[in-house]
C-alpha positions as CSV (number, residue, x, y, z in Angstrom):
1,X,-71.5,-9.9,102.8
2,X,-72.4,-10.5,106.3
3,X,-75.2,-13.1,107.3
4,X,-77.9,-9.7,107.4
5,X,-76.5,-9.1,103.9
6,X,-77.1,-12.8,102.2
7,X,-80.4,-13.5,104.3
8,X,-81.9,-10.0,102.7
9,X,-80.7,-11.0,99.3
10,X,-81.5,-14.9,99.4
11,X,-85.2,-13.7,100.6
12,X,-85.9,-11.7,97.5
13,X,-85.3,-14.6,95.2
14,X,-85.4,-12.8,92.0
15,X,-82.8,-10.7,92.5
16,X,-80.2,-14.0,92.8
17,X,-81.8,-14.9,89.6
18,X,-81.1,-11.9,88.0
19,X,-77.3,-12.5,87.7
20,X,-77.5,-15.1,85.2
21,X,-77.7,-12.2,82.5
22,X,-75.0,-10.1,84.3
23,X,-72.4,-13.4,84.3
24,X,-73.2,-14.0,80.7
25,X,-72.7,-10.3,79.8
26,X,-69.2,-9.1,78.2
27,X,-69.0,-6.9,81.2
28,X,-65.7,-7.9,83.3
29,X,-65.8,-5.9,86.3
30,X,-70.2,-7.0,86.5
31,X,-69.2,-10.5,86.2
32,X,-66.0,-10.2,88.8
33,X,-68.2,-8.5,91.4
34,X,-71.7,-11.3,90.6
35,X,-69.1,-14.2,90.8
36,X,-67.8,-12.7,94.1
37,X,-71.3,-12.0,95.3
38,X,-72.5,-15.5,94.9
39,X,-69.4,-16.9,96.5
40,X,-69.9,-14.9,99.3
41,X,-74.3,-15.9,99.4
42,X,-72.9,-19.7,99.4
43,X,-71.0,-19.2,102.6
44,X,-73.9,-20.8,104.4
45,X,-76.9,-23.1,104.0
46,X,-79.5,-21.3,103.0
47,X,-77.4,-19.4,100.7
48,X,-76.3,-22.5,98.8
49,X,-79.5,-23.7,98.9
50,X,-80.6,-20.3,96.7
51,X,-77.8,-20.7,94.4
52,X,-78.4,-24.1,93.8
53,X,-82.3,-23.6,92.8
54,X,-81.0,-21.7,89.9
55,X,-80.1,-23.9,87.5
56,X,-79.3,-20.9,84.6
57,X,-76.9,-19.7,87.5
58,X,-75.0,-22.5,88.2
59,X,-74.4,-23.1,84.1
60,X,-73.3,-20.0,83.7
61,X,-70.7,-20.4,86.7
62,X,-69.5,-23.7,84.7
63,X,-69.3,-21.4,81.5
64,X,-67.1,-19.1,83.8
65,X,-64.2,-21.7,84.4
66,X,-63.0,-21.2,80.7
67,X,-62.4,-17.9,81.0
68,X,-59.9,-15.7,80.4
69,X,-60.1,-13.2,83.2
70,X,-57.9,-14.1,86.3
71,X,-60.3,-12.7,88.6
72,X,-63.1,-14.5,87.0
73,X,-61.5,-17.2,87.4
74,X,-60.7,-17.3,91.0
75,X,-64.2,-15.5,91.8
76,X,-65.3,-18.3,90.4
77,X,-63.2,-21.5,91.5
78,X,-64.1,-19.3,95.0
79,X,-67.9,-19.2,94.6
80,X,-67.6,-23.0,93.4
81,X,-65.5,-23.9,96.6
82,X,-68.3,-22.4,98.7
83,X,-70.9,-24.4,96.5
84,X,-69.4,-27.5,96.9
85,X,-69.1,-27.5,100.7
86,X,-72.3,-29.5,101.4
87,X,-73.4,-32.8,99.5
88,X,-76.1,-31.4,97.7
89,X,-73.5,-28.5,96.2
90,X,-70.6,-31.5,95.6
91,X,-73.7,-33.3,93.2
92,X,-74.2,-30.3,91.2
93,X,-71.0,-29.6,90.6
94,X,-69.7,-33.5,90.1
95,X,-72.6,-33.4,87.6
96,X,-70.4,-31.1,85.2
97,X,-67.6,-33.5,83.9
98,X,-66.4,-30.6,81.7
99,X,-66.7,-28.4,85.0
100,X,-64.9,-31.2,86.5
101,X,-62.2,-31.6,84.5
102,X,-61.2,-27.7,84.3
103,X,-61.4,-27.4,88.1
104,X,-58.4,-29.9,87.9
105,X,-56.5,-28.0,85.6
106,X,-57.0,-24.9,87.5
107,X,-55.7,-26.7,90.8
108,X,-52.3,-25.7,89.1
109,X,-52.9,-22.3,87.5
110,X,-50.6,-19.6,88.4
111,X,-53.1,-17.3,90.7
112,X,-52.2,-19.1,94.0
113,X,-55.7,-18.0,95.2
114,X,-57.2,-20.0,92.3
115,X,-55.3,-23.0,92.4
116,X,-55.9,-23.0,96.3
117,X,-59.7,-22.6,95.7
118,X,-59.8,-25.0,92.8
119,X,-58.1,-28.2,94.5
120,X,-60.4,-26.8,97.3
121,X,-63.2,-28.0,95.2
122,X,-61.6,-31.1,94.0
123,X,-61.4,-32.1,97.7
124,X,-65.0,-31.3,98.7
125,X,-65.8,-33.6,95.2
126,X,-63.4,-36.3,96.6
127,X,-65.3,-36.3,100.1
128,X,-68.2,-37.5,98.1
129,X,-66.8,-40.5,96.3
130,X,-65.3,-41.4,99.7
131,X,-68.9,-41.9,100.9
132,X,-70.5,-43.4,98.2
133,X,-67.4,-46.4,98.3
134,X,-68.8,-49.4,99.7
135,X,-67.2,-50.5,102.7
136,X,-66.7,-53.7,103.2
137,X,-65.8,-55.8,106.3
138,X,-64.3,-59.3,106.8
């Protein structure tokens, strides 16, 4: 999506709500193309900000991680990467310990493009703890 693309869809709210059914739905190719879509939205501010005022949406990304589904999975380690690109995104995301510890075993999976997005999250995660460790000077 270009910037046109995510501002139309971020300004009718309801409609980035109404993925949560579609990624919990046994539908493959829905949830490939809603994962991709919000990957896409979180490319920039005001997109993230959307995704992350949807808490139902962000679970059901977490849920996502487990599955099966290559695509899934990098759609998702992808929309997650995107997520976690500001501080607000890294918190939600760091919140998840189970999401957590997944996105670490994806960081060696097989689809290149998922490992590369997963450790790509695990970086943005570690640029948080690097500013919340005291400094201390002598």
């Amino acid at each position: 999506l270009d910037a046109r693309g995510r501002g139309l869809i971020t300004n009718l709210g309801q409609t980035l709500h109404a993925l949560s059914p579609i990624l919990r739905s046994s539908d493959k190719l829905a949830i490939q193309y809603a994962t991709l879509l919000i990957g896409n939205l979180a490319m920039d501010r005001e997109g993230r900000a959307c995704v992350l005022s949807s808490p139902s949406l962000l679970d059901s990304l977490s849920r996502l991680l487990f599955s099966s589904d290559v695509k899934t999975l990098r759609h998702t380690a992808g929309a997650l990467r995107n997520i976690s690109s500001d501080s607000a995104g890294r918190r939600r995301v760091e919140s998840d310990e189970a999401s957590v510890a997944q996105l670490q075993v994806l960081a060696s999976h097989s689809d290149v493009s998922t490992a590369r997005y997963a450790a790509a999250v695990m970086r943005n995660l570690e640029h948080n703890r690097v500013q919340r460790t005291p400094k201390f000077t002598l």
